[in-house]
C-alpha positions in Angstrom: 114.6 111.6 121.8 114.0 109.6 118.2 111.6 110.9 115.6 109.5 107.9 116.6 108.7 108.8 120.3 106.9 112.1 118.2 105.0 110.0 116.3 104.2 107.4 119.3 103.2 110.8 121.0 100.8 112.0 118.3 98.9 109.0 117.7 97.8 109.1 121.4 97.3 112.9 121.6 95.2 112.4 118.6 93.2 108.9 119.9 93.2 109.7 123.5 92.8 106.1 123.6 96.0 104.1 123.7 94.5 100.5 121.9 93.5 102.5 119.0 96.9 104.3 119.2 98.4 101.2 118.9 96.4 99.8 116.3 97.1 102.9 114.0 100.5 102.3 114.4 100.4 98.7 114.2 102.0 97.8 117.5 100.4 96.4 120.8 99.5 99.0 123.2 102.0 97.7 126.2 105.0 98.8 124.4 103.4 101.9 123.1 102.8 102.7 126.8 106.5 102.2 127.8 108.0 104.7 125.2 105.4 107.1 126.0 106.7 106.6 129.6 110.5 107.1 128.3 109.4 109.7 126.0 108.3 111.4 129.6 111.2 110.7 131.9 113.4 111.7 129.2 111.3 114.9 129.1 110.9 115.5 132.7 107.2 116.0 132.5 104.0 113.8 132.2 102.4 114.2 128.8 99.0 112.4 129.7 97.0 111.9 132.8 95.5 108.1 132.0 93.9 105.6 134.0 91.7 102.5 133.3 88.7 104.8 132.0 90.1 108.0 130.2 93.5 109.3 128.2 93.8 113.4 128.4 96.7 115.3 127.8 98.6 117.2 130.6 99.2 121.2 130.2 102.9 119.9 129.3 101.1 117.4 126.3 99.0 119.7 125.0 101.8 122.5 124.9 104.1 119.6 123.0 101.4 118.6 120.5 101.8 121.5 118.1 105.2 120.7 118.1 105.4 117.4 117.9 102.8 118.4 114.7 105.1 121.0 113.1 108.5 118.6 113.2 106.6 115.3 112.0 105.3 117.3 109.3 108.5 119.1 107.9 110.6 115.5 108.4 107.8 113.9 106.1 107.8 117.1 103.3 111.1 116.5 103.0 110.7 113.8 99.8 108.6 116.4 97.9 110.2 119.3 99.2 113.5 117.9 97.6 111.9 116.8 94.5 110.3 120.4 93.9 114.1 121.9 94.8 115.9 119.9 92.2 113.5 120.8 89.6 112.5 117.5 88.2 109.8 117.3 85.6 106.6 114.8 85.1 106.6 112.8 88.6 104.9 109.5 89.5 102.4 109.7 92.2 100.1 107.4 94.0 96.6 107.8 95.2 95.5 105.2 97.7 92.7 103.2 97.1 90.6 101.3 99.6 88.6 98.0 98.9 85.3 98.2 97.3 85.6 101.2 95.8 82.4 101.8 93.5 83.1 101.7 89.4 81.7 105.4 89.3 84.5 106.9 91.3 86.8 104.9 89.8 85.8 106.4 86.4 86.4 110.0 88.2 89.8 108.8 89.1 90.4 108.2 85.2 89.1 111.5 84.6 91.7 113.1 87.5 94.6 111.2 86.0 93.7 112.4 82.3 93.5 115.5 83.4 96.8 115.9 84.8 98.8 113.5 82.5 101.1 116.0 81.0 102.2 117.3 84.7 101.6 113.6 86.9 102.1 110.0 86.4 98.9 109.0 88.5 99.1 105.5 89.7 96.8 103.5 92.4 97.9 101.7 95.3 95.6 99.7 97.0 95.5 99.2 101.1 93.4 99.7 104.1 92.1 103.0 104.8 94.2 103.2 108.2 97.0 102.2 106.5 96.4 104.4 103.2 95.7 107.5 105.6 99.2 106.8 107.4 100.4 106.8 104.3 99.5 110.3 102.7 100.4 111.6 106.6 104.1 110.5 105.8 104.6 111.4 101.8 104.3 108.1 100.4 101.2 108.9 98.6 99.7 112.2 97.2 96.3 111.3 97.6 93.7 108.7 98.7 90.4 107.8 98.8 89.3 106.5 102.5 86.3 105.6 104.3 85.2 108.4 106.8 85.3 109.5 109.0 88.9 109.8 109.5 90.3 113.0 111.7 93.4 113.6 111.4 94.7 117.3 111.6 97.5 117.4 108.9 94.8 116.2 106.3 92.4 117.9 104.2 89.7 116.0 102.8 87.1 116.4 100.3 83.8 114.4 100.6 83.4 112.3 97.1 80.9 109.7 97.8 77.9 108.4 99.8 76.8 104.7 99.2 73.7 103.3 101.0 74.5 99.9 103.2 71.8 96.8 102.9 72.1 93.6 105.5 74.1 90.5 104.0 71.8 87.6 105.2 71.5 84.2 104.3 69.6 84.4 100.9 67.4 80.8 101.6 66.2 82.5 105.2 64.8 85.7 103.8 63.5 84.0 100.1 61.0 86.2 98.5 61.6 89.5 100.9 62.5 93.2 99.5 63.9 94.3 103.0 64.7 93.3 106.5 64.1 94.8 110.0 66.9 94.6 112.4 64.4 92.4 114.6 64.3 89.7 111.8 68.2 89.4 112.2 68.3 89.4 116.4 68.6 85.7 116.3 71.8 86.0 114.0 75.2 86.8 114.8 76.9 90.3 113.1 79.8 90.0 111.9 82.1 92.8 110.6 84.7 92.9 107.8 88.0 91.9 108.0 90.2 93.8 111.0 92.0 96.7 109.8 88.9 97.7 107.0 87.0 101.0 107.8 87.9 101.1 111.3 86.1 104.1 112.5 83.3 103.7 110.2 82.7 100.1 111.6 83.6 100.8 115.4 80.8 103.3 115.4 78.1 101.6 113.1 78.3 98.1 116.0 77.6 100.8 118.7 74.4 101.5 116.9 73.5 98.3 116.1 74.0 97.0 119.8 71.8 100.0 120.7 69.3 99.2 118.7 69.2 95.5 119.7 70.8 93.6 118.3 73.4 92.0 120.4 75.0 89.2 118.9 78.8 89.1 117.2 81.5 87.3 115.4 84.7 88.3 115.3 86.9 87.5 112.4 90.7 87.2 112.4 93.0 85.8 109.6 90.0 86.3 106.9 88.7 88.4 104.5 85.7 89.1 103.0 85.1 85.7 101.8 85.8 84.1 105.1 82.4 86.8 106.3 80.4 85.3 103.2 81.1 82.2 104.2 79.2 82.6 107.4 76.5 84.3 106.2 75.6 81.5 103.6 75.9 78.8 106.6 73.4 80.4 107.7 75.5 81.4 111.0 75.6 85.5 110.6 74.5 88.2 108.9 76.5 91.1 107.8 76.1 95.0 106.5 77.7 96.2 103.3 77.3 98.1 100.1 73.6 97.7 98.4 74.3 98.9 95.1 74.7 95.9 92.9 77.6 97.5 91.3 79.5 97.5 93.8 83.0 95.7 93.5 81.8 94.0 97.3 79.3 91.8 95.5 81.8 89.8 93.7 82.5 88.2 97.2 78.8 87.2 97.8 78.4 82.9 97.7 75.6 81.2 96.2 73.4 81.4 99.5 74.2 85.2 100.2 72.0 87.9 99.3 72.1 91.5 100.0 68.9 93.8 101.6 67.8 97.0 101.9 66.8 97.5 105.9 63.4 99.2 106.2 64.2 100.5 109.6 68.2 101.6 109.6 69.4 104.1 107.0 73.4 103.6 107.0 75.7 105.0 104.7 79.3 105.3 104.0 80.8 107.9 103.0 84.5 108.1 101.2 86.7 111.3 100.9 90.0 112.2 99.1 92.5 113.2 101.2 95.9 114.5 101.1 97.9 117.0 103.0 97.7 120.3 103.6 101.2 121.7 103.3 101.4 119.6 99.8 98.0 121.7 98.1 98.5 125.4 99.3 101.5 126.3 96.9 103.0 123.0 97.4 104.2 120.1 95.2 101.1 118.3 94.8 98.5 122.2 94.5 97.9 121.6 90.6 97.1 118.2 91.3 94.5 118.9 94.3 93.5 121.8 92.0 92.7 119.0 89.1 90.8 117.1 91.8 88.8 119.4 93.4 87.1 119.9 90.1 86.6 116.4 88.9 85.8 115.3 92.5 83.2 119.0 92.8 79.9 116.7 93.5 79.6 114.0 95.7 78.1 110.9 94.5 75.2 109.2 96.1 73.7 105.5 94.8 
């Protein structure tokens, strides 16, 4: 058994699903079902009862899960844990950042770094929230900032931000208007941002919109944001992101592009910092978390 058929293992006990198992773990599923099936035969005992409609774990998964948990998470302590035993002084750490983040919580991520600057080095890495929350799970970053919701069991997190979402629509269709109705955009397409951005948050917010009518989508591969703007100004799609002009996301709006607030849909994102448990609670990282749980006390809303 390799330390990777544990964390095969855990992404599906976690998911119960095993496409989005793969696509945490960037992988296809196919091969992600065979070493699940060696990591069985090798064990002598099924770990999931799966067919075409439903993953759930056997008596003999749900009895490995908390071990799987308590090995993954000692291999991946083991950076910090040898740092903190040899003593060393001022470290560099990262804290993840996802795109778009808004300029106020940036400035509180300042703050947190001048706060801790005579203990931590506090440096940003930018990324995906999948791939930032992977990340923190395994050590390579103290901290991030993701989109939500994001469950993950070894995590804490620590809600820091709340930004109200307006409809991306081509600006010379709705000339003149204040806000849009989802039944004004039926006739367009939706398209969501690039693959790999906000997962969860985006998964669950085309459910609603298919339930509430609107049925139409685009999906995008190979392109980022500006590939989605560049639909929307042809007049082809609408999208859904931040409304707050401030936001960093506006800088990839085209010259036909404008951003509205729905008068019959209320979504929101909502960010958190994360970071691991066993790193805060008299770990390497607990004056740190201490540092941020103060600067990052009250959530913002715009």
């Amino acid at each position: 058994m390799e330390m990777l058929h544990l964390r095969y293992f855990l992404a599906v006990a976690e998911e119960l699903n095993f496409a989005a198992a793969a696509r945490r773990l960037h992988m296809a599923a196919s091969p992600l079902s065979q070493r699940i099936k060696d990591l069985e035969h090798e064990l002598g005992q099924r770990l999931f009862d799966r067919d075409t409609h439903h993953v759930a774990l056997t008596p003999a998964g749900a009895a490995l899960l908390p071990m799987a948990r308590e090995v993954l998470e000692r291999v991946n302590s083991i950076p910090w844990r040898l740092r903190e035993a040899t003593g060393q002084g001022r470290g560099t750490v990262f804290l993840g950042l996802p795109s778009g983040v808004h300029p106020d919580l940036r400035e509180r991520v300042n703050e947190l770094a001048g706060r801790v600057r005579e203990r931590f080095e506090l440096k940003r890495w930018p990324g995906a929230t999948p791939d930032l929350v992977t990340a923190v799970r395994e050590g390579k970053l103290a901290l991030t900032l993701a989109r939500l919701p994001v469950a993950d069991p070894a995590l804490e997190q620590l809600p820091v931000m709340s930004e109200r979402l307006g409809a991306v629509v081509p600006a010379d269709a709705f000339a003149g208007r204040e806000s849009v109705t989802l039944a004004e955009l039926a006739d367009l397409s939706y398209v969501a941002g690039p693959a790999g951005e906000m997962l969860g948050y985006f998964e669950r917010l085309d459910g609603e919109l298919a339930e509430l009518g609107v049925k139409k989508r685009i999906r995008l591969t190979g392109a980022g944001y500006g590939g989605v703007s560049e639909l929307i100004s042809e007049g082809l799609a609408f999208g859904i992101s931040m409304l707050d002009s401030r936001s960093p996301m506006h800088g990839y709006k085209l010259a036909n592009v404008a951003v509205l607030p729905f008068a019959d849909f209320h979504p929101r994102l909502d960010t958190g910092l994360l970071w691991r448990h066993d790193r805060a609670h008299g770990g390497d990282l607990d004056e740190l978390i201490s540092a941020a749980r103060e600067v990052f006390a009250e959530p913002l809303e715009v």
